[in-house]
KEPA-132158 format. One line per field, with one value per residue (C-alpha): residue number from 1; residue in one letter; x, y, z. Coordinates in pm, 1 decimal, m for minus. Example, Ala and Ser with C-alpha at 12.3 -4.5 7.8 and 13.67 -1.06 7.14 Angstrom:
! KEPA-132158
k <- 1|2
r <- A|S
east <- 1230.0|1367.0
north <- m450.0|m106.0
up <- 780.0|714.0
! end
This chain:
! KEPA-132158
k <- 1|2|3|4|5|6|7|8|9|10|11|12|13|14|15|16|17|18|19|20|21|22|23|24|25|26|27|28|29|30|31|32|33|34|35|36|37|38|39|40|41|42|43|44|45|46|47|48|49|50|51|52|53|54|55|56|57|58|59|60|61|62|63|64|65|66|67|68|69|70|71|72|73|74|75|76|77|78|79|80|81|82|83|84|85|86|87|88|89|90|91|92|93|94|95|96|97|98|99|100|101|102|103|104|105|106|107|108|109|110|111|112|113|114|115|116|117|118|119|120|121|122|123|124|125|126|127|128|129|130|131|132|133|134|135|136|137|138|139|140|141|142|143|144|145|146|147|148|149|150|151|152|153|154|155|156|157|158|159|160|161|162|163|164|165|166|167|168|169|170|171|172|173|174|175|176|177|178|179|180|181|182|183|184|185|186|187|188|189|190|191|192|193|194|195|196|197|198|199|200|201|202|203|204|205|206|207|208|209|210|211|212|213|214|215|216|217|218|219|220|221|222|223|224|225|226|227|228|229|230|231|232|233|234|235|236|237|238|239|240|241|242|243|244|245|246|247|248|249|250|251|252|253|254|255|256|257|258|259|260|261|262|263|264|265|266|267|268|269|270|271|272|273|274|275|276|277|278|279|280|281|282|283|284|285|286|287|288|289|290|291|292|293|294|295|296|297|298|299|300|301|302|303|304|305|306|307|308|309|310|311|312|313|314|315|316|317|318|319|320|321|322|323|324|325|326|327|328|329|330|331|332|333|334|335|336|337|338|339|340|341|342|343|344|345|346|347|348|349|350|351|352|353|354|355|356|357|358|359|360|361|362|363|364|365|366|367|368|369|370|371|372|373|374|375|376|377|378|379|380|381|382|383|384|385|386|387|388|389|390|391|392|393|394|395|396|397|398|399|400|401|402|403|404|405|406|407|408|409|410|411|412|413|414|415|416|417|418|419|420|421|422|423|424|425|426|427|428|429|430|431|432|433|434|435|436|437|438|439|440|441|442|443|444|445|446|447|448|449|450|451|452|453|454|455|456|457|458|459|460|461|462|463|464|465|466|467|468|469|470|471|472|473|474|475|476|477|478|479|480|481|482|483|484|485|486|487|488|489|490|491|492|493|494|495|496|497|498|499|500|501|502|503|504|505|506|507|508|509|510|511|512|513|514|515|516|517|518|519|520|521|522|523|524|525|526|527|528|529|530|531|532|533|534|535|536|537|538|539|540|541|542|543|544|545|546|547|548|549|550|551|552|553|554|555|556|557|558|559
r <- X|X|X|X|X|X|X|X|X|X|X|X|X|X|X|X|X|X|X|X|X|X|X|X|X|X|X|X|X|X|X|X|X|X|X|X|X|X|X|X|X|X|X|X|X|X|X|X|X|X|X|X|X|X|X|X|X|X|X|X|X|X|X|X|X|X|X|X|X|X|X|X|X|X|X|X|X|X|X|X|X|X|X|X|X|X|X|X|X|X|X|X|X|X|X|X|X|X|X|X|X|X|X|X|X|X|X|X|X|X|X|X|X|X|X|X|X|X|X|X|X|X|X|X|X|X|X|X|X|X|X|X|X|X|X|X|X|X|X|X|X|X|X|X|X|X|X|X|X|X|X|X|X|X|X|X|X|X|X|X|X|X|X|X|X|X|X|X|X|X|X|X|X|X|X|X|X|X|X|X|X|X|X|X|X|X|X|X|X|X|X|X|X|X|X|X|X|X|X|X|X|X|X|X|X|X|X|X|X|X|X|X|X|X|X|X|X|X|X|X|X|X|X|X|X|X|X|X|X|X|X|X|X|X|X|X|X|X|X|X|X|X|X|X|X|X|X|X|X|X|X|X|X|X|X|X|X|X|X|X|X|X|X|X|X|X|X|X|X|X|X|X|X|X|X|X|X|X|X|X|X|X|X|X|X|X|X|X|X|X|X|X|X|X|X|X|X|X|X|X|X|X|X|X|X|X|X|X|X|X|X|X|X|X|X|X|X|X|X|X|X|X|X|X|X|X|X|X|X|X|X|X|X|X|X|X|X|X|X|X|X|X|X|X|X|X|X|X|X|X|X|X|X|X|X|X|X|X|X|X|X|X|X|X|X|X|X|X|X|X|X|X|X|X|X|X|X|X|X|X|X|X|X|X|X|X|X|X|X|X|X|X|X|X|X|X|X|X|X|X|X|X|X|X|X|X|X|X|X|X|X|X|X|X|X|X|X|X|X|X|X|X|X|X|X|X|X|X|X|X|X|X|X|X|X|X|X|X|X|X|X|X|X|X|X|X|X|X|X|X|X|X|X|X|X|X|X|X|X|X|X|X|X|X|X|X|X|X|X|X|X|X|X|X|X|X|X|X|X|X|X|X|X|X|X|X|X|X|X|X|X|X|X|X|X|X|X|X|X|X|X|X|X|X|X|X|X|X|X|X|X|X|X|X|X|X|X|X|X|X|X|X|X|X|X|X|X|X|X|X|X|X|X|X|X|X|X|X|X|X|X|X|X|X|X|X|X|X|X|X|X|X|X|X|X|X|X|X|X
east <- 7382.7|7665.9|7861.0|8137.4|8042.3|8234.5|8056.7|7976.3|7975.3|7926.0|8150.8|8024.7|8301.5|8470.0|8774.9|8719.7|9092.2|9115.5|8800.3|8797.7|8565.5|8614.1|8405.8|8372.8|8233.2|8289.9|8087.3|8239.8|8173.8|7792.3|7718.6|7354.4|7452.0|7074.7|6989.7|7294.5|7163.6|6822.0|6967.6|6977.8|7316.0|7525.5|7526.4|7619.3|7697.5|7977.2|7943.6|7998.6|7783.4|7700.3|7700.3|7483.3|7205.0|7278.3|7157.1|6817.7|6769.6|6740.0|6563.7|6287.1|6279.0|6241.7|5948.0|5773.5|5792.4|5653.5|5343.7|5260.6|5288.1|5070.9|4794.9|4490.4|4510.8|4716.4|4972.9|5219.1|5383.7|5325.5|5463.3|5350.2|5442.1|5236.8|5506.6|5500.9|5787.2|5735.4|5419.8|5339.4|5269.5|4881.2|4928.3|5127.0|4894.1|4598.3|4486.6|4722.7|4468.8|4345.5|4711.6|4746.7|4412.9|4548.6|4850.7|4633.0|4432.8|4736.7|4875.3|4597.2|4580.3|4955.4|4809.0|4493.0|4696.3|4935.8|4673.3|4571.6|4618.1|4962.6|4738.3|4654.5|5060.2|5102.1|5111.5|5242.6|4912.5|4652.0|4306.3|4349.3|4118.3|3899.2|3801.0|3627.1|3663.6|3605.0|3785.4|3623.3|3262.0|3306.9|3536.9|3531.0|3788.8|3846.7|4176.6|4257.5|4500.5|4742.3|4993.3|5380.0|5462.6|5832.7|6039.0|6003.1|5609.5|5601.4|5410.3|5560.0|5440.4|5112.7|5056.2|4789.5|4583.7|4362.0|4113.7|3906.0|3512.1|3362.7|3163.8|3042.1|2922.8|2725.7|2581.8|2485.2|2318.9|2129.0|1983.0|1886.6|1730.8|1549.6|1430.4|1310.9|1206.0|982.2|821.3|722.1|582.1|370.6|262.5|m107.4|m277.5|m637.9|m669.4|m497.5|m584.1|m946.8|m925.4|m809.0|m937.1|m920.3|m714.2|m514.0|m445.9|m272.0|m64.8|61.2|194.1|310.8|509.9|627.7|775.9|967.7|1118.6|1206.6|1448.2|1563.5|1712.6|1770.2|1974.5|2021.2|1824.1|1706.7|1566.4|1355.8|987.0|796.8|543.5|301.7|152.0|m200.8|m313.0|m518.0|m303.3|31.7|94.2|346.3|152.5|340.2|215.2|530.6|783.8|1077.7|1294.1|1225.0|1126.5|782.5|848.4|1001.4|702.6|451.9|683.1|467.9|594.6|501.1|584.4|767.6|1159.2|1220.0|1191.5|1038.2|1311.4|1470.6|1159.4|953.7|1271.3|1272.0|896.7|895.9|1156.8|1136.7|1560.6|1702.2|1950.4|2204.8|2280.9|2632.6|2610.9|2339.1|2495.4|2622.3|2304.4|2040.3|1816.1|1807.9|1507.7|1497.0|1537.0|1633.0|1883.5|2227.4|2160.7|2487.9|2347.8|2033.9|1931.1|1615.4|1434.2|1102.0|825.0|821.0|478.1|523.8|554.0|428.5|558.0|356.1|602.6|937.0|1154.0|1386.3|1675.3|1842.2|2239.1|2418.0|2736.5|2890.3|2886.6|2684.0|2525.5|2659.8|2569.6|2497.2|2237.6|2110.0|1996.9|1922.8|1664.5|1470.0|1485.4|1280.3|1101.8|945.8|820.0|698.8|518.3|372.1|231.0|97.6|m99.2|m215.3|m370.0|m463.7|m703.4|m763.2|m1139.9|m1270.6|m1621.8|m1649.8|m1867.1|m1989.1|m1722.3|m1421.6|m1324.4|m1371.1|m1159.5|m869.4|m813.2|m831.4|m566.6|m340.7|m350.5|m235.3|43.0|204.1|380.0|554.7|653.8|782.4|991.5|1117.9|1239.3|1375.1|1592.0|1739.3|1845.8|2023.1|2200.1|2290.7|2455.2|2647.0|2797.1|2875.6|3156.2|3024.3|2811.7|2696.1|2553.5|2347.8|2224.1|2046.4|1913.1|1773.6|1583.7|1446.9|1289.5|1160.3|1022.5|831.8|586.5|494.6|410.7|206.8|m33.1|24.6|m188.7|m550.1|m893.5|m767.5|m1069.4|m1154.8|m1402.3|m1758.7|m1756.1|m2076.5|m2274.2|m2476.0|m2736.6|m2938.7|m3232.3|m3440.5|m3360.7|m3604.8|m3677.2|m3750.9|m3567.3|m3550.6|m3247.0|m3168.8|m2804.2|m2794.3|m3117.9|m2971.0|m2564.7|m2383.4|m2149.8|m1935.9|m1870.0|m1563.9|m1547.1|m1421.8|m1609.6|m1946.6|m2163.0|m2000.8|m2090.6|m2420.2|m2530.3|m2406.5|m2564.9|m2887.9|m2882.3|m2769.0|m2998.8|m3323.6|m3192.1|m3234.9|m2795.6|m2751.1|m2488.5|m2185.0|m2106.3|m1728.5|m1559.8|m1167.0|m931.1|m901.1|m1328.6|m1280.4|m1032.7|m1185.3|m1483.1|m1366.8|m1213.8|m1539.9|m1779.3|m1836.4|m1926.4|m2020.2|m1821.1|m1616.6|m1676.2|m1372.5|m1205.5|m874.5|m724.8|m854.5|m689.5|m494.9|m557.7|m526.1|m730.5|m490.1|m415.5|m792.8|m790.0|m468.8|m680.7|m1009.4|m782.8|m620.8|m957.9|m1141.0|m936.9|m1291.8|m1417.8|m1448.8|m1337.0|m1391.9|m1195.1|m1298.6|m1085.4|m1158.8|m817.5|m644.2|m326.4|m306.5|m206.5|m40.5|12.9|m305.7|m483.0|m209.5|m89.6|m447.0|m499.9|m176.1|m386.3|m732.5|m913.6|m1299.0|m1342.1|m1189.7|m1489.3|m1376.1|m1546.0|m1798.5|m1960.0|m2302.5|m2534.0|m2595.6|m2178.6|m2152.2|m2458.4|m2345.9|m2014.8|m2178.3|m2363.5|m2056.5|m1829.9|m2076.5|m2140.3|m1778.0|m1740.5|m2049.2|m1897.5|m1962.9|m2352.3|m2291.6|m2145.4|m2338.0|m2392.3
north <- m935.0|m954.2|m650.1|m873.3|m956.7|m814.3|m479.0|m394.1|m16.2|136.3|418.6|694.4|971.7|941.0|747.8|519.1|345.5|502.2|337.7|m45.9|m192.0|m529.1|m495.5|m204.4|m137.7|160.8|200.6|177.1|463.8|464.7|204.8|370.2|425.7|446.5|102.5|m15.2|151.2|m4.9|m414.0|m405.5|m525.9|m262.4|m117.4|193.6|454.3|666.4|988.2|1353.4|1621.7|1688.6|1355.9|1271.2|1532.6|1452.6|1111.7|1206.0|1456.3|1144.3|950.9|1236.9|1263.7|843.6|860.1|1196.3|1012.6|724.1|871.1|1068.2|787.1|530.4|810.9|768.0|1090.9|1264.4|1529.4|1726.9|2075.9|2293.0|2617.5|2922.5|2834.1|2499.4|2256.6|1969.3|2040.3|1714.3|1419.4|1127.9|790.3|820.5|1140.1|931.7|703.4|927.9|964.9|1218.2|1387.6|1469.2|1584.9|1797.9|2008.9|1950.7|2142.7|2431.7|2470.7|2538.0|2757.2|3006.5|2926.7|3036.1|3364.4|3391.3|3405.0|3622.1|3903.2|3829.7|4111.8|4055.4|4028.7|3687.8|3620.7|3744.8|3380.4|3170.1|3060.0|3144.9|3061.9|2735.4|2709.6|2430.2|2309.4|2035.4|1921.5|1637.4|1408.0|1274.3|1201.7|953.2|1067.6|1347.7|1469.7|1781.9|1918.2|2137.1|2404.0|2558.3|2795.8|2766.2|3092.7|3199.6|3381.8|3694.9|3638.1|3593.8|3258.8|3103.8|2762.0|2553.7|2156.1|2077.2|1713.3|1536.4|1279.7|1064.2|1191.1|963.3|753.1|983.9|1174.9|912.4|923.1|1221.2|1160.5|884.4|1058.7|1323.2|1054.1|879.0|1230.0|1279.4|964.1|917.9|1259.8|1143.2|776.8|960.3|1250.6|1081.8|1408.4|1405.1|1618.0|1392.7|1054.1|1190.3|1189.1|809.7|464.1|227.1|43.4|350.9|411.8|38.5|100.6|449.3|304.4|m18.5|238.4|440.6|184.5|4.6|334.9|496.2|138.7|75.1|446.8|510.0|161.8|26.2|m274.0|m491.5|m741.1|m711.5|m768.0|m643.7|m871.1|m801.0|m982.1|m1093.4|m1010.5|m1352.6|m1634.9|m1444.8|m1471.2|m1266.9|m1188.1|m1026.0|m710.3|m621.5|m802.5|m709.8|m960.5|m1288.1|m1628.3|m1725.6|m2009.5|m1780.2|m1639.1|m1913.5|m2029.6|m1958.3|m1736.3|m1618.7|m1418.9|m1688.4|m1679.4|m2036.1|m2225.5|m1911.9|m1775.5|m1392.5|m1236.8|m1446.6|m1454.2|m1034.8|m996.6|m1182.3|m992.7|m673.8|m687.5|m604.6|m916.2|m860.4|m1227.7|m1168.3|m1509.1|m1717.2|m2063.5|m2043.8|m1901.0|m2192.6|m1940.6|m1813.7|m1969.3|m1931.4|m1565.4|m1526.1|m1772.2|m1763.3|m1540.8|m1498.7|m1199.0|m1017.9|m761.7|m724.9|m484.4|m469.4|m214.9|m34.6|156.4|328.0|29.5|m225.7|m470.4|m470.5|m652.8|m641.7|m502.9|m810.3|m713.7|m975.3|m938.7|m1204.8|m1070.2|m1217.9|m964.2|m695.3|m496.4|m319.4|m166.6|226.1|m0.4|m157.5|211.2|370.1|79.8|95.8|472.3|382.5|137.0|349.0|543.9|235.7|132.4|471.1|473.5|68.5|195.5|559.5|372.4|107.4|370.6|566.9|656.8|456.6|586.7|1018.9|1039.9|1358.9|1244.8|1267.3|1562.0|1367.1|1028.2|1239.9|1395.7|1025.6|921.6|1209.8|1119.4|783.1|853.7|1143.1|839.7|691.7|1062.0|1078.4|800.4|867.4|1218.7|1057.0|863.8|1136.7|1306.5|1009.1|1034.1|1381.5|1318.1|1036.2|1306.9|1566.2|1788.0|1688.2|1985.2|1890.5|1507.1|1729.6|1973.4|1712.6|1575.7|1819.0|1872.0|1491.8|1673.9|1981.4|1756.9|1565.0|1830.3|1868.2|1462.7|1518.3|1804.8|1549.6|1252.8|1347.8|1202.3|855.5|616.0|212.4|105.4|m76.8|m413.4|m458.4|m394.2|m89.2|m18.6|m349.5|m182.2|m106.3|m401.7|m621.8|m990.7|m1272.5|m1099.9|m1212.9|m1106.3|m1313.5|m1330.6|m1414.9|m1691.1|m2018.1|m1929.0|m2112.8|m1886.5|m1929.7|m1698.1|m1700.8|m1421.5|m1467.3|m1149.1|m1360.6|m1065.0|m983.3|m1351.3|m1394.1|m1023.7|m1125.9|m1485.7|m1369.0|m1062.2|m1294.9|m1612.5|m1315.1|m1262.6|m1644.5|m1752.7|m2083.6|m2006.3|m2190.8|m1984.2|m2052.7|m1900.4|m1939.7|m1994.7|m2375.7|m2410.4|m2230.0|m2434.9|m2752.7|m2635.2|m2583.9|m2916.3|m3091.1|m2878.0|m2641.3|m2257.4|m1996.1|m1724.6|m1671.3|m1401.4|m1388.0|m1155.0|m1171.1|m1119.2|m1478.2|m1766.4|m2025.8|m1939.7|m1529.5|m1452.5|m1487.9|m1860.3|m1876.9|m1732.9|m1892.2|m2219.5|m2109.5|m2034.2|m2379.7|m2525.7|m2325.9|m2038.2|m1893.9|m1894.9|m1486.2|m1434.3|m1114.7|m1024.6|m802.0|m606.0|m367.2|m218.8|22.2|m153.3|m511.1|m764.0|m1084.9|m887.4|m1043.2|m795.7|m641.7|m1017.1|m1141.3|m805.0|m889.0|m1226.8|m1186.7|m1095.4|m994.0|m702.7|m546.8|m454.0|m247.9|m269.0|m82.9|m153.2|m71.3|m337.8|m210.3|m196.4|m517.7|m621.0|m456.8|m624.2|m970.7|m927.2|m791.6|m1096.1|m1338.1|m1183.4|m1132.8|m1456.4|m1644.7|m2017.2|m1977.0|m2010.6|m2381.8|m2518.9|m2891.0|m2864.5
up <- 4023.0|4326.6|4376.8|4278.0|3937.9|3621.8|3530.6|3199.7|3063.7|2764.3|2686.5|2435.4|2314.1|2695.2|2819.2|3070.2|3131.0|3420.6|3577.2|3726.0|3451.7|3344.3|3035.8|2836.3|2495.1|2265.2|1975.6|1638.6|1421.1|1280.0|1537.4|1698.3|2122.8|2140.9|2031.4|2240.9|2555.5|2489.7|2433.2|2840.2|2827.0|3004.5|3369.0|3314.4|3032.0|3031.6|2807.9|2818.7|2911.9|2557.7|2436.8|2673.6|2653.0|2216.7|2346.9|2564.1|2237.2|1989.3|2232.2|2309.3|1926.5|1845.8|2155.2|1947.0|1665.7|1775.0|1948.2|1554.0|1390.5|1631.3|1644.4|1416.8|1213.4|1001.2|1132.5|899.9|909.0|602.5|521.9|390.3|28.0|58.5|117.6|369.3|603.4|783.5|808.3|968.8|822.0|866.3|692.3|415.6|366.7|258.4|m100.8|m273.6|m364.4|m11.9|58.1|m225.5|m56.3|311.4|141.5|m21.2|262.0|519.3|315.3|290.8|695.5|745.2|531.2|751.7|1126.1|1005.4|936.6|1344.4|1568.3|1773.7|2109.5|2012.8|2074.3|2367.4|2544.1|2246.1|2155.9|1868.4|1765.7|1543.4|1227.9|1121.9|773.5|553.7|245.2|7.1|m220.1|m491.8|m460.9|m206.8|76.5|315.9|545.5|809.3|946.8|1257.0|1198.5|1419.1|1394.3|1516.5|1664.0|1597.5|1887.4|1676.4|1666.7|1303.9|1156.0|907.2|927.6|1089.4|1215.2|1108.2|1206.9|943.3|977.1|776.3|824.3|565.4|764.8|974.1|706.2|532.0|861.9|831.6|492.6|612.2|948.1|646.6|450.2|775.8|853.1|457.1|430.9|773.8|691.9|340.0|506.4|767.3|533.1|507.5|452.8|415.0|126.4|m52.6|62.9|59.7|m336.3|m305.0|m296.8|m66.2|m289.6|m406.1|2.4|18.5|m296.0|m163.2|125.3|m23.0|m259.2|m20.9|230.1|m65.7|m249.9|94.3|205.2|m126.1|m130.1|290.4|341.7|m24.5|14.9|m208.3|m31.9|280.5|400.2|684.6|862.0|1097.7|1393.6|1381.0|1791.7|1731.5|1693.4|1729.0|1330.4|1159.1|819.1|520.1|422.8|191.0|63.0|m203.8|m350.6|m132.8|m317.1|m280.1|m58.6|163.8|195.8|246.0|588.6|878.6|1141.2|1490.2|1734.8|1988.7|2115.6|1956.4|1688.7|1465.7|1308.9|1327.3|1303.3|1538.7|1799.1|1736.1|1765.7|2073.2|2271.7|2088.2|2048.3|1703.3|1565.9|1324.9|1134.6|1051.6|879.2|762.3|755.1|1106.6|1265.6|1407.5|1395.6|1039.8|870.9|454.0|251.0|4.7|m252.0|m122.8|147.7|372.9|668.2|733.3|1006.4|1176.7|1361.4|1555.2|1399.6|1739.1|1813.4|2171.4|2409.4|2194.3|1895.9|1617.7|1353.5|1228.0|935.4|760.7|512.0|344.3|214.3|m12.9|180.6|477.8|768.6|537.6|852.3|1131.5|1408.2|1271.8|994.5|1340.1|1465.2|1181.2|1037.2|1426.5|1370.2|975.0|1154.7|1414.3|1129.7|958.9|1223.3|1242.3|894.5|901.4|1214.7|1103.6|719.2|974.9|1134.6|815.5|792.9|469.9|465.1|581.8|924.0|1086.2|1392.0|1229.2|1385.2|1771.6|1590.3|1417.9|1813.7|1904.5|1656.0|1734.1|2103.6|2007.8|1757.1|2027.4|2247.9|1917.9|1799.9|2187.7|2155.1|1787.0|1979.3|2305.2|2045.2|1844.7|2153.6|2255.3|1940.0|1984.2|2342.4|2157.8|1935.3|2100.4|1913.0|1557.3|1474.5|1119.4|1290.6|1565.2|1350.2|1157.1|1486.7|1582.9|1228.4|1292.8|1614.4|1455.0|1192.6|1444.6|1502.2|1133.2|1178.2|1440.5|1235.0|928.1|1091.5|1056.0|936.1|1075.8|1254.4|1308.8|1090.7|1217.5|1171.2|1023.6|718.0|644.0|488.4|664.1|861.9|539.5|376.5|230.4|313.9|m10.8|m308.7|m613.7|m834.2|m1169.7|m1131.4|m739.2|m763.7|m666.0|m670.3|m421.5|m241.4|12.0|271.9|523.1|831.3|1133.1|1288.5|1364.8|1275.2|947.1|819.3|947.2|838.6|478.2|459.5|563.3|286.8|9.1|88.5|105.5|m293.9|m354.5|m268.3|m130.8|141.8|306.4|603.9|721.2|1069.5|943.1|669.3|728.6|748.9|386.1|199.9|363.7|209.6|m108.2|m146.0|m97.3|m263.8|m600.1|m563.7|m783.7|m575.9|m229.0|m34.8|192.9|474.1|459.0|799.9|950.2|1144.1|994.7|636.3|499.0|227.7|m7.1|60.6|30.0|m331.5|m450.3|m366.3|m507.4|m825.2|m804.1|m803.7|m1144.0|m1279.2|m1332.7|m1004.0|m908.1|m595.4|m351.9|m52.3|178.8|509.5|768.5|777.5|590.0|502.7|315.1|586.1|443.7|127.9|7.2|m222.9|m385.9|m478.8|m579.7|m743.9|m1022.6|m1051.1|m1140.3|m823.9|m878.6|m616.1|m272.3|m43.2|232.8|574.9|688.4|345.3|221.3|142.6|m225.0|m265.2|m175.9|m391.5|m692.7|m647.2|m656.5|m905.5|m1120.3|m1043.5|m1147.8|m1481.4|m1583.0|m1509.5|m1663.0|m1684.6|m1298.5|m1351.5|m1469.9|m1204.8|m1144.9|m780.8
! end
């Protein structure tokens, strides 16, 4: 603007006739000078002393206000009788409820720093006070109080600033239930599992794994696969509310074209699926599935499977579910690998294998620690979150004393060095059987033993051998492992019992957990026997000869 342009000024409670203006506004009564100074369309303002500073007051004030009610907590003033002198609009928008005990709680505060010794006054400043509290079941909040020191040094009143805690307290609770629940999954103790059967030990886990996610993360859908080292497979060991033909999809442990899991197996990077239908690489769950999370089952620096939960809910996970589920599945991978090692016949070395084991589980423990200190530095001023952190640590070292009487099992058969050759046994003489092992010695050892007792025997070195097998010929029983490539021995019963519902079937594992979810699915279907490896020759004998008596239309198979 030229200097000779027509000026514009706004006159507040002064005259200005006597000044070479060309336009000049005065405000009509009511009419806000604030709001008029801020539409930008004056040069100057012309006002008295006191009008003026009157103005910069109401401005200051407007600014105050502004900043209280932009913040994200509550603020309010309270006085000693309880009553809200002024509040915010966060403050406003709270449950009553939580501002009826906001109210009750500065009120005993205005009691509490006016019993303080006057030396706390002496610069204008006192202690402030902080509490919690909850509303309802569901909603937890804290407030800082502080108190407003009159000239005389008497307090009267506090300001006190609330916030909403909720979801950092269900944190809380479920770092308390991750730290319950891990310690419960790893607790393998040997005085108890001692007292168990094989069988017993894959149910106990199975058990524990699905009670501890339904109540940790309130799942009810999820599996957990593991990879086979072989063929890069990821077998189901446990699965909870997925469709069968969910689970018969094959899966491995490849970036592409494998799904989640396969895509998380492969690069060892959780992946939240906010939603299903717009993911290329979500591959069937469960029916009208809208987001899943998963997370690799982390053991030290290697990826031995992953955890999959299922949501019908668009955008059902976050990122706290992200860290707390790889925090559950550390400790799932902990347990899968400590039954995996769990001794299944007592040897005078357990002592030398537990040390073994315990040397083995300390980098996983490490890393479970490394992560809850990571968690701690993250929150840093919430005392109630590190506490329980630093529980998850302490609790560590009771895991490590936990894992004991753990060992691999042989792969072979014993018992063989005293056995006899050309046996004759009534119920084994001339029963085809079919045998399917992909450890070379574990089939050959059993052929030879059962064709001494008079067995005619198929010997197969995979799943695919098997069923090929049993699509061309009749057999009086299958002896089958079930961790194998291409086929698990599940898929090899399922087609034994497609072929003759009568056909007794036994499967037989050298680990200590159920890969592919195989026995504890046959089990619920009629499976003859679970022989657990190393197994004695009479064991396995006895079991033989059991299966093909309960089953008796076996011996008349026309071969």
């Amino acid at each position: 603007m030229s200097t000779n342009d027509p000026k514009r000024i706004l006159a507040v409670n002064a005259q200005p006739q006597a000044l070479d203006f060309t336009q000049v506004q005065i405000p009509a009564e009511g009419e806000d000078a604030l709001a008029l100074i801020r539409s930008g369309q004056f040069d100057f303002v012309l006002a008295s002393c006191n009008t003026f500073d009157a103005i910069e007051k109401n401005f200051v004030q407007e600014q105050a206000s502004l900043v209280l009610d932009t913040i994200g907590e509550g603020v309010l003033v309270v006085n000693q009788p309880g009553t809200c002198v002024w509040s915010n609009k966060r403050m406003q928008a709270y449950p009553p409820a939580a501002m009826e005990q906001v109210l009750q709680i500065c009120s005993r505060a205005v009691e509490i720093f006016s019993t303080l010794s006057r030396q706390y006054y002496d610069d204008n400043a006192a202690p402030s006070k902080k509490f919690s509290f909850p509303v309802g079941l569901d909603q937890y909040f804290e407030l800082i109080a502080s108190p407003i020191i009159e000239s005389d040094k008497q307090i009267t009143q506090v300001v006190a600033v609330v916030w909403d805690v909720t979801r950092s307290k269900r944190m809380e609770q479920k770092i308390n239930a991750i730290d319950t629940a891990g310690k419960e999954l790893a607790k393998l103790e040997s005085d108890r599992i001692a007292k168990l059967t094989p069988s017993e030990r894959l149910n106990l886990l199975r058990d524990k794994i699905i009670k501890t996610s339904k109540e940790l993360l309130d799942f009810d859908h999820f599996n957990i696969r593991v990879v086979d080292e072989r063929d890069k497979k990821l077998d189901i060991v446990i699965d909870e509310g997925l469709p069968p033909e969910a689970l018969e999809i094959d899966l491995y442990a490849q970036p592409e074209g494998n799904g989640i899991s396969g895509y998380v197996t492969a690069t060892g990077r959780s992946y939240i699926c906010h939603d299903t239908e717009k993911d290329p690489r979500y591959i069937l769950g469960i029916k009208h599935c809208k987001s899943s999370l998963t997370v690799p089952l982390r053991l030290h620096d290697k990826i031995i499977g992953v955890f999959n939960v299922e949501s019908d809910t668009v955008g059902a996970f976050r990122e706290d579910d992200r860290q707390f589920a790889e925090i559950f599945g550390q400790y799932i991978a902990m347990a899968l690998n400590t039954l995996n090692l769990l001794v299944v016949e007592r040897c005078n070395t357990s002592g030398q294998i537990a040390d073994s084991v315990v040397q083995e589980m300390a980098t996983p423990l490490n890393d479970i620690v490394a992560e809850a200190k990571l968690l701690i530095d993250e929150y840093i001023g919430d005392d109630n979150m590190r506490t329980r952190l630093k529980k998850i640590i302490e609790n560590v070292e009771s895991v490590r004393i936990a894992v004991r009487d753990v060992a691999q099992g042989t792969r072979t058969v014993l018992g063989t060095s005293n056995l006899k050759s050309n046996l004759h046994d009534p119920i084994l003489a001339g029963k085809h059987i079919l045998i399917a092992d992909d450890e070379v010695n574990i089939r050959n050892t059993i052929g030879d033993i059962l064709t001494k007792h008079g067995c005619h025997c198929t010997i197969c070195k995979d799943g695919f051998e098997a069923i090929n097998e049993l699509a061309r010929n009749d057999f009086d029983l299958i002896l089958s492992d079930i961790r194998m490539p291409h086929r698990n021995g599940y898929e090899i019963f399922a087609s034994a019992q497609r072929k003759d519902k009568s056909l007794p079937v036994i499967l037989m594992t050298g680990f200590g957990y159920d890969p592919h979810h195989s026995i504890v699915r046959a089990s619920q279907e009629d499976l003859s026997a679970v022989l657990f490896k190393p197994f004695k020759v009479d064991q396995m004998l006895d079991e033989v000869c059991k299966a093909l008596t309960v089953n008796p239309s076996a011996n008349n198979v026309n071969h």
